[in-house]
DRENPA-3360 file (N, C-alpha, C; in nm, 2 decimals, always signed):
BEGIN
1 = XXXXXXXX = +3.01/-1.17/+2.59/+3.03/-1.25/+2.71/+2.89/-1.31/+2.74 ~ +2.91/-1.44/+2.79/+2.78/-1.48/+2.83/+2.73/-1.43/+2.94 ~ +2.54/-1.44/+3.00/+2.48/-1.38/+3.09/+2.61/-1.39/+3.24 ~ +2.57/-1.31/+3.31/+2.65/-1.25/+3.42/+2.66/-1.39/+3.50 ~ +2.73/-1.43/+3.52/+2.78/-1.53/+3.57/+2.87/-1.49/+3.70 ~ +2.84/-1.60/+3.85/+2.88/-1.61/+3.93/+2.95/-1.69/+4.00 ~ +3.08/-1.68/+4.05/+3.15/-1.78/+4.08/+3.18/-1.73/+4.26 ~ +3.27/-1.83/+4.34/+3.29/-1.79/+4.41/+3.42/-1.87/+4.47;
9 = XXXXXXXX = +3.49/-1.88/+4.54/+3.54/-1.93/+4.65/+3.59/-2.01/+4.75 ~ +3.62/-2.08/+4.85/+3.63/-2.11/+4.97/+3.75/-2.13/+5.01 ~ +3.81/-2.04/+5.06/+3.99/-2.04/+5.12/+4.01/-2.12/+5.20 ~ +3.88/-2.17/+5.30/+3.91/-2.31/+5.38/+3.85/-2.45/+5.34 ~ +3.84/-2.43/+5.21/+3.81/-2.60/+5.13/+3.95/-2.65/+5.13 ~ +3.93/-2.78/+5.14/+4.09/-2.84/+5.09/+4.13/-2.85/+4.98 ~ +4.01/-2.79/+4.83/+4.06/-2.80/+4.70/+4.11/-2.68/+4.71 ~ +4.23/-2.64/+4.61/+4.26/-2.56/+4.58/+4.21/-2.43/+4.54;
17 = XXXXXXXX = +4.24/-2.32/+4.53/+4.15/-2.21/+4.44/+4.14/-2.21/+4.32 ~ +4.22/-2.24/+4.25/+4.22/-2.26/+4.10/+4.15/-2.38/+4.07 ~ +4.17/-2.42/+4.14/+4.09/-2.58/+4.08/+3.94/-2.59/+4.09 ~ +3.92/-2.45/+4.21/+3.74/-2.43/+4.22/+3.72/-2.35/+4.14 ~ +3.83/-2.27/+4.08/+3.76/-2.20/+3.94/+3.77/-2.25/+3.84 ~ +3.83/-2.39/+3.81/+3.85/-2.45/+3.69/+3.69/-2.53/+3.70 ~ +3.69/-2.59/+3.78/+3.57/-2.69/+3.82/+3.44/-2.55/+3.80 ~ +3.40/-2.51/+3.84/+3.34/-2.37/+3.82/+3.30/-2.34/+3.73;
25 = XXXXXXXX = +3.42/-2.31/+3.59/+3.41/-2.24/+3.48/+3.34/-2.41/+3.39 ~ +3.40/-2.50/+3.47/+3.36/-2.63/+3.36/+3.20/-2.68/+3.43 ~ +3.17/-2.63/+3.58/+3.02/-2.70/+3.58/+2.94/-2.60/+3.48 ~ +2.96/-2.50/+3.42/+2.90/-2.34/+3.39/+2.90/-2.38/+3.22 ~ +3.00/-2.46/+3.17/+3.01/-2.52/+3.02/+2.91/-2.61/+3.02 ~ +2.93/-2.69/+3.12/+2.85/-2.82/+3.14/+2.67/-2.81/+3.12 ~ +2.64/-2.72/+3.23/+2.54/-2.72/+3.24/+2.48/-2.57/+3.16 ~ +2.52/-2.57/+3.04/+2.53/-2.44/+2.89/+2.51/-2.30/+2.93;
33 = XXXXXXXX = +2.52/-2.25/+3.08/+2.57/-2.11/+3.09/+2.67/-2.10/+3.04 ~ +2.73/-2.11/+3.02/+2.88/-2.08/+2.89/+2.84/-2.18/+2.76 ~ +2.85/-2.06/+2.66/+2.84/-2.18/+2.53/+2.94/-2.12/+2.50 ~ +2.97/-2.26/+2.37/+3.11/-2.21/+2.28/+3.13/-2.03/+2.23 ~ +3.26/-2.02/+2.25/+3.25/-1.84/+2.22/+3.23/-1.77/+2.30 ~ +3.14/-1.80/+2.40/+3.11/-1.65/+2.53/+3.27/-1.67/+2.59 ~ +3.31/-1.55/+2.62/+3.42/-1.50/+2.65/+3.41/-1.51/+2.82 ~ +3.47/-1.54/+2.87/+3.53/-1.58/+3.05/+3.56/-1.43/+3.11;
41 = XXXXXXXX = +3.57/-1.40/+3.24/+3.58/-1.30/+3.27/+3.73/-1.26/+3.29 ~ +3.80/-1.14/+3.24/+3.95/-1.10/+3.21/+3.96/-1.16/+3.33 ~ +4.12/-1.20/+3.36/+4.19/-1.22/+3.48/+4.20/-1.11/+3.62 ~ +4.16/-0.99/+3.52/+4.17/-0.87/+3.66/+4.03/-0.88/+3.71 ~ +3.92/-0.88/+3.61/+3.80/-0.91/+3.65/+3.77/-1.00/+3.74 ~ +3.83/-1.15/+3.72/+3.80/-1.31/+3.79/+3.87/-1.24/+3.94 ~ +3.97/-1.19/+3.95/+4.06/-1.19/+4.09/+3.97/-1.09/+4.14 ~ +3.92/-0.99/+4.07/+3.88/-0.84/+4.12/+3.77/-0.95/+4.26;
49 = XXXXXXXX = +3.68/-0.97/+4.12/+3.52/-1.06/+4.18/+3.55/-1.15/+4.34 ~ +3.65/-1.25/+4.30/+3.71/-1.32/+4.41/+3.80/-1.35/+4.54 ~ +3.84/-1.16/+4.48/+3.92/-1.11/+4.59/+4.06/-1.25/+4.60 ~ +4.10/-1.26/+4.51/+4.22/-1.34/+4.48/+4.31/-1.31/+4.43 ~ +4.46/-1.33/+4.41/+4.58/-1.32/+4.36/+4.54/-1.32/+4.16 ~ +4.58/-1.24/+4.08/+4.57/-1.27/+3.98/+4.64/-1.39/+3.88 ~ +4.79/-1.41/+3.96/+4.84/-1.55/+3.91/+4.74/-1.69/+3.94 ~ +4.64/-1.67/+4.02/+4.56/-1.76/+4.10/+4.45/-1.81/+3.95;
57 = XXXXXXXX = +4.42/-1.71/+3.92/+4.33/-1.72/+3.79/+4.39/-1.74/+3.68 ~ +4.50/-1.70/+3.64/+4.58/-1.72/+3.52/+4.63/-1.87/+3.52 ~ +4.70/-1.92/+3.61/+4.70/-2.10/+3.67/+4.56/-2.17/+3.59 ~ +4.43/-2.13/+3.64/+4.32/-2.15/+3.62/+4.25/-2.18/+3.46 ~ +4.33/-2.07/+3.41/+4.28/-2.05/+3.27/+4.37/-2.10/+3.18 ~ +4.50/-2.09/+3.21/+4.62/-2.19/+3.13/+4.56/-2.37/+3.17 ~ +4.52/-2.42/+3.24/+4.50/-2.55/+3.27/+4.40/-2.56/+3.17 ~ +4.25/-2.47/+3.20/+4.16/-2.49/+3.13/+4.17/-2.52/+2.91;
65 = XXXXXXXX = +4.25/-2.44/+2.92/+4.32/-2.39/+2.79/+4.40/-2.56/+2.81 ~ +4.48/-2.61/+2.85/+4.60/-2.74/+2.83/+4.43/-2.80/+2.84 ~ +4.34/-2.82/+2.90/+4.21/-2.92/+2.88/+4.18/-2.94/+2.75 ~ +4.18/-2.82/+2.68/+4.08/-2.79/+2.55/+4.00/-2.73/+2.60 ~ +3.96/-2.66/+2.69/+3.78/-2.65/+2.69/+3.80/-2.46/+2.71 ~ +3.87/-2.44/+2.68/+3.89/-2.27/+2.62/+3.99/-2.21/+2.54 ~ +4.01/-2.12/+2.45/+4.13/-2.06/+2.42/+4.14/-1.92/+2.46 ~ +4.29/-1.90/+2.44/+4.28/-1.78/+2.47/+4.35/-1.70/+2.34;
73 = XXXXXXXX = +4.34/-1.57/+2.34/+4.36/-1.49/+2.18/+4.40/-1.34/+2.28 ~ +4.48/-1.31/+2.20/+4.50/-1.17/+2.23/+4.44/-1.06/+2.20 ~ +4.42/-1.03/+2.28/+4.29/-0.85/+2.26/+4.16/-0.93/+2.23 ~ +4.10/-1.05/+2.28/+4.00/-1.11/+2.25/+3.96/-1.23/+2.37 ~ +4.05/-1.22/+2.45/+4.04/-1.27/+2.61/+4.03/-1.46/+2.57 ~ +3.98/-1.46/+2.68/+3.95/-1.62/+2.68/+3.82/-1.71/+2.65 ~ +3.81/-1.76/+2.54/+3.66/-1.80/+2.49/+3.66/-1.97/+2.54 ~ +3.54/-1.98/+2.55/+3.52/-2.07/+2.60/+3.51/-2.21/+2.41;
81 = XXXXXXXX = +3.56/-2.35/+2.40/+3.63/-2.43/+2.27/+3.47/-2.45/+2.25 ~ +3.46/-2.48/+2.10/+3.33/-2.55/+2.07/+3.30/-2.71/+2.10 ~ +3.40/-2.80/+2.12/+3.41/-2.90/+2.22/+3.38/-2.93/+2.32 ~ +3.41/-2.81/+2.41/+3.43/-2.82/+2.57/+3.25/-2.87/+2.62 ~ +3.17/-2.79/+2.57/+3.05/-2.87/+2.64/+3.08/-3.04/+2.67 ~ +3.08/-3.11/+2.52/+3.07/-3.23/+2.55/+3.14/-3.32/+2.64 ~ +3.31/-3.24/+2.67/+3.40/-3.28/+2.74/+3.37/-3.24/+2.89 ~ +3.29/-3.10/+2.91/+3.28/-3.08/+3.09/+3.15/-3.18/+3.06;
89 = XXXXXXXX = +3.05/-3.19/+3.01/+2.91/-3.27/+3.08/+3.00/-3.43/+3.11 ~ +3.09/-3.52/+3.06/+3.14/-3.61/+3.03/+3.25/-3.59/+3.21 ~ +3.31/-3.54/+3.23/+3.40/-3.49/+3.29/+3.31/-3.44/+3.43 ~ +3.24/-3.39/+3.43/+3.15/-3.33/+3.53/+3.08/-3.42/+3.62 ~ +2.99/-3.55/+3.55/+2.93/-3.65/+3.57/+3.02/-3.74/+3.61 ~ +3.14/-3.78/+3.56/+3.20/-3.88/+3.61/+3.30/-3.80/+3.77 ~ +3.32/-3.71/+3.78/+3.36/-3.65/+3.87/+3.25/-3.64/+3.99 ~ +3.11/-3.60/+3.99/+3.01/-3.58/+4.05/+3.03/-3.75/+4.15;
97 = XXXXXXXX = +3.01/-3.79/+4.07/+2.97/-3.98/+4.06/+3.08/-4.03/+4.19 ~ +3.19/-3.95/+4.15/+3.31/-4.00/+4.27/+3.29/-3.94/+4.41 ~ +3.20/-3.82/+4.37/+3.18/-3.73/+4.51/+3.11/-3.78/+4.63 ~ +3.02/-3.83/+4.53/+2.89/-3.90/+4.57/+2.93/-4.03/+4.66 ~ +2.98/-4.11/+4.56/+3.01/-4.22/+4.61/+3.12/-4.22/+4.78 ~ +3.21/-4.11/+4.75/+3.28/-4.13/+4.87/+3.18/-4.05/+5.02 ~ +3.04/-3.98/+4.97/+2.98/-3.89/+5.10/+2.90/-4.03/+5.10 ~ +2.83/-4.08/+5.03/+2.72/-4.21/+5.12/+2.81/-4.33/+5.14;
105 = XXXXXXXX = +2.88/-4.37/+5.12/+3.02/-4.41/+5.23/+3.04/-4.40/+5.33 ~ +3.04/-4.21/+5.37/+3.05/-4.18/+5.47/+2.97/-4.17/+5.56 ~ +2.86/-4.17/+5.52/+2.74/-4.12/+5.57/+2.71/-4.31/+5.60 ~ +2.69/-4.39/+5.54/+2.69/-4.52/+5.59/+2.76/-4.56/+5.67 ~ +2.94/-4.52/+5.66/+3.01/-4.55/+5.76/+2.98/-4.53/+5.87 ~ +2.94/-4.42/+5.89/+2.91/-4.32/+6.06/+2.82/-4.43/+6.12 ~ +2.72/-4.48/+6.06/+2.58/-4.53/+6.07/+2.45/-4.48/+6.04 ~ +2.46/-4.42/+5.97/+2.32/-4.35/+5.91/+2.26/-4.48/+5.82;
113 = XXXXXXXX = +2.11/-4.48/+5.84/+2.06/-4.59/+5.76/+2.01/-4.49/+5.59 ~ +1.97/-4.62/+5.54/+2.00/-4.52/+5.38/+1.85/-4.45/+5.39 ~ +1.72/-4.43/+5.48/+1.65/-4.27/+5.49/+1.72/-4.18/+5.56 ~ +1.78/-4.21/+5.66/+1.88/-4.07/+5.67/+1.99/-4.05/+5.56 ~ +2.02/-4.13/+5.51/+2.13/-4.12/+5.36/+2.05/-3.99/+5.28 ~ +1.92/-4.07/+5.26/+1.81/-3.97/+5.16/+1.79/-3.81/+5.21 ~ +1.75/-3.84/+5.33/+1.69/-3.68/+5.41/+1.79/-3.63/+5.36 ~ +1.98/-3.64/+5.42/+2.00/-3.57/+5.39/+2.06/-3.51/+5.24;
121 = XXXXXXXX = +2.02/-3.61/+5.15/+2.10/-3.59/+5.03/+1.95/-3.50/+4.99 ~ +1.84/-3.50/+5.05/+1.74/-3.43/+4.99/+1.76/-3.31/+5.07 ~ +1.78/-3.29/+5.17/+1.82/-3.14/+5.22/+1.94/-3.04/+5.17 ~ +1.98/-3.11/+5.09/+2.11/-3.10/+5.04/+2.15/-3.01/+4.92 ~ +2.00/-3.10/+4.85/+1.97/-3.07/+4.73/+1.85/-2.90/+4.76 ~ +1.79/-2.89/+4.84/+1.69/-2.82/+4.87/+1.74/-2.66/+4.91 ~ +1.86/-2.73/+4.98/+1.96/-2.58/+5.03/+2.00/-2.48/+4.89 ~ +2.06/-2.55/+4.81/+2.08/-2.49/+4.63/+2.19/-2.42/+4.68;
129 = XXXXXXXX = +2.30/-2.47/+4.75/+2.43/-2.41/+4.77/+2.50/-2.43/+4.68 ~ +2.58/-2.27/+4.63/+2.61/-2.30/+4.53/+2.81/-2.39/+4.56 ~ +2.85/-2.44/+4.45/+3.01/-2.50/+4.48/+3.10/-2.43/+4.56 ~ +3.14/-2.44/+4.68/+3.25/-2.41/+4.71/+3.23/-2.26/+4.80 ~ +3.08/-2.24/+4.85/+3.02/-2.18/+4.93/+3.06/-2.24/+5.06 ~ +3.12/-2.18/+5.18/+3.11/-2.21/+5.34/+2.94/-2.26/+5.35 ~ +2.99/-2.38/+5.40/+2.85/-2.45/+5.40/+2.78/-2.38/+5.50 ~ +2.63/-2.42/+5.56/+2.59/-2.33/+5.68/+2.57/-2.41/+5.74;
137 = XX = +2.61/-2.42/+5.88/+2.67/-2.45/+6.03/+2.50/-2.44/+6.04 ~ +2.41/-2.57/+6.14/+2.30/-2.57/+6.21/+2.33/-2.57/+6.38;
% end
Protein backbone atom coordinates (compact mmCIF):
# COMPACT_ATOMS: atom_id res chain seq x y z
CA UNK A 1 0.00 0.00 0.00
CA UNK A 2 1.14 3.32 -0.69
CA UNK A 3 2.37 5.92 2.32
CA UNK A 4 -0.69 6.41 4.76
CA UNK A 5 -2.90 8.36 2.95
CA UNK A 6 -5.78 10.66 4.06
CA UNK A 7 -9.02 11.27 2.82
CA UNK A 8 -12.02 12.77 4.11
CA UNK A 9 -15.55 13.90 3.67
CA UNK A 10 -18.23 16.57 3.74
CA UNK A 11 -21.90 15.36 4.22
CA UNK A 12 -22.96 19.02 3.62
CA UNK A 13 -21.10 19.63 0.22
CA UNK A 14 -23.44 19.40 -2.59
CA UNK A 15 -21.05 16.77 -4.35
CA UNK A 16 -21.74 13.64 -3.53
CA UNK A 17 -19.72 11.18 -1.26
CA UNK A 18 -18.56 9.00 -3.62
CA UNK A 19 -17.64 11.38 -5.97
CA UNK A 20 -15.34 13.14 -3.14
CA UNK A 21 -13.75 9.83 -2.86
CA UNK A 22 -13.39 9.31 -6.42
CA UNK A 23 -12.04 12.90 -7.02
CA UNK A 24 -9.79 12.21 -3.82
CA UNK A 25 -8.39 8.87 -4.79
CA UNK A 26 -7.75 10.64 -8.41
CA UNK A 27 -6.22 14.16 -6.93
CA UNK A 28 -3.75 11.38 -4.83
CA UNK A 29 -2.81 9.55 -8.52
CA UNK A 30 -2.47 12.89 -9.86
CA UNK A 31 -0.35 14.42 -7.77
CA UNK A 32 1.90 10.62 -7.37
CA UNK A 33 0.88 9.77 -3.68
CA UNK A 34 -0.59 6.76 -5.34
CA UNK A 35 1.56 5.26 -8.00
CA UNK A 36 0.70 2.49 -10.28
CA UNK A 37 0.25 -0.76 -8.02
CA UNK A 38 -0.14 0.79 -4.48
CA UNK A 39 -3.16 -0.87 -3.36
CA UNK A 40 -6.41 1.68 -2.13
CA UNK A 41 -7.68 1.14 1.16
CA UNK A 42 -10.22 -2.24 1.47
CA UNK A 43 -13.84 -1.00 1.39
CA UNK A 44 -14.29 -1.83 5.23
CA UNK A 45 -11.24 0.19 5.84
CA UNK A 46 -12.35 3.49 3.36
CA UNK A 47 -16.06 3.42 5.24
CA UNK A 48 -14.31 2.44 8.65
CA UNK A 49 -11.91 5.86 8.15
CA UNK A 50 -15.01 7.97 6.89
CA UNK A 51 -17.52 6.80 9.00
CA UNK A 52 -19.65 6.04 5.80
CA UNK A 53 -21.98 3.34 4.32
CA UNK A 54 -19.77 0.69 2.71
CA UNK A 55 -21.93 0.58 -0.57
CA UNK A 56 -20.84 4.41 -0.50
CA UNK A 57 -17.21 3.25 -1.26
CA UNK A 58 -17.87 0.31 -3.36
CA UNK A 59 -19.99 2.96 -5.96
CA UNK A 60 -16.61 4.78 -5.61
CA UNK A 61 -14.32 2.13 -6.64
CA UNK A 62 -16.50 0.35 -9.37
CA UNK A 63 -16.65 4.03 -11.17
CA UNK A 64 -12.96 4.41 -10.63
CA UNK A 65 -12.38 0.91 -12.05
CA UNK A 66 -15.26 1.78 -15.32
CA UNK A 67 -12.50 5.12 -15.49
CA UNK A 68 -9.52 2.81 -15.91
CA UNK A 69 -7.60 4.42 -13.30
CA UNK A 70 -7.76 1.16 -10.94
CA UNK A 71 -8.45 -2.49 -10.95
CA UNK A 72 -9.69 -4.63 -8.76
CA UNK A 73 -8.48 -8.55 -8.26
CA UNK A 74 -9.58 -10.80 -5.81
CA UNK A 75 -7.70 -11.46 -2.52
CA UNK A 76 -5.47 -8.59 -3.96
CA UNK A 77 -7.95 -5.51 -3.30
CA UNK A 78 -7.92 -2.51 -5.55
CA UNK A 79 -4.62 -1.26 -7.23
CA UNK A 80 -4.31 1.70 -8.53
CA UNK A 81 -3.88 1.17 -13.41
CA UNK A 82 -0.38 2.09 -14.73
CA UNK A 83 -2.23 4.67 -16.87
CA UNK A 84 -4.17 6.34 -14.43
CA UNK A 85 -1.42 8.97 -13.50
CA UNK A 86 -1.54 10.37 -16.88
CA UNK A 87 -5.38 10.29 -17.18
CA UNK A 88 -6.01 11.97 -13.35
CA UNK A 89 -3.14 14.87 -13.95
CA UNK A 90 -5.07 15.40 -17.57
CA UNK A 91 -8.58 15.11 -15.81
CA UNK A 92 -7.65 16.91 -12.65
CA UNK A 93 -6.36 20.09 -14.39
CA UNK A 94 -9.01 20.41 -16.64
CA UNK A 95 -11.55 19.94 -13.88
CA UNK A 96 -9.57 22.37 -11.45
CA UNK A 97 -9.69 25.03 -14.51
CA UNK A 98 -13.68 24.80 -14.37
CA UNK A 99 -13.55 25.41 -10.64
CA UNK A 100 -11.71 28.21 -10.83
CA UNK A 101 -13.25 29.72 -13.58
CA UNK A 102 -16.86 29.56 -12.08
CA UNK A 103 -15.29 31.10 -8.15
CA UNK A 104 -13.60 34.39 -10.01
CA UNK A 105 -16.87 34.84 -11.76
CA UNK A 106 -18.21 34.80 -8.68
CA UNK A 107 -16.09 36.65 -6.92
CA UNK A 108 -16.20 39.39 -9.79
CA UNK A 109 -19.83 39.04 -9.98
CA UNK A 110 -20.35 40.16 -6.29
CA UNK A 111 -17.98 43.06 -7.01
CA UNK A 112 -14.77 42.28 -5.81
CA UNK A 113 -11.95 43.93 -7.87
CA UNK A 114 -9.35 41.41 -9.21
CA UNK A 115 -6.72 42.41 -5.77
CA UNK A 116 -9.41 41.19 -3.73
CA UNK A 117 -9.89 38.33 -6.48
CA UNK A 118 -6.04 37.69 -5.48
CA UNK A 119 -6.09 38.19 -1.53
CA UNK A 120 -8.43 35.90 -1.58
CA UNK A 121 -7.28 33.26 -3.91
CA UNK A 122 -3.89 33.78 -1.87
CA UNK A 123 -5.56 33.13 1.39
CA UNK A 124 -6.95 30.36 0.10
CA UNK A 125 -4.05 28.85 -1.04
CA UNK A 126 -2.23 29.66 2.49
CA UNK A 127 -5.12 27.91 4.50
CA UNK A 128 -3.83 24.23 2.77
CA UNK A 129 -7.45 23.01 3.31
CA UNK A 130 -7.50 19.92 2.42
CA UNK A 131 -10.79 18.78 -0.40
CA UNK A 132 -13.89 18.52 0.90
CA UNK A 133 -12.97 19.74 4.57
CA UNK A 134 -16.00 22.07 6.28
CA UNK A 135 -14.45 25.19 5.34
CA UNK A 136 -13.57 27.55 8.45
CA UNK A 137 -16.31 30.11 9.17
CA UNK A 138 -14.31 33.80 10.09
Amino acid sequence: MAEKLSFCVNIESPIAVYVQIENQVQFAIASGRLKPGDTLPSVREMSGMLNINPNTVTKAYRDLELLQLVHTRRGVGVTVADKAPKICKDTTVAMVKLHLIDAVAECMASGLNTNEVRKVVSETIDAKTAPYQPAKRK
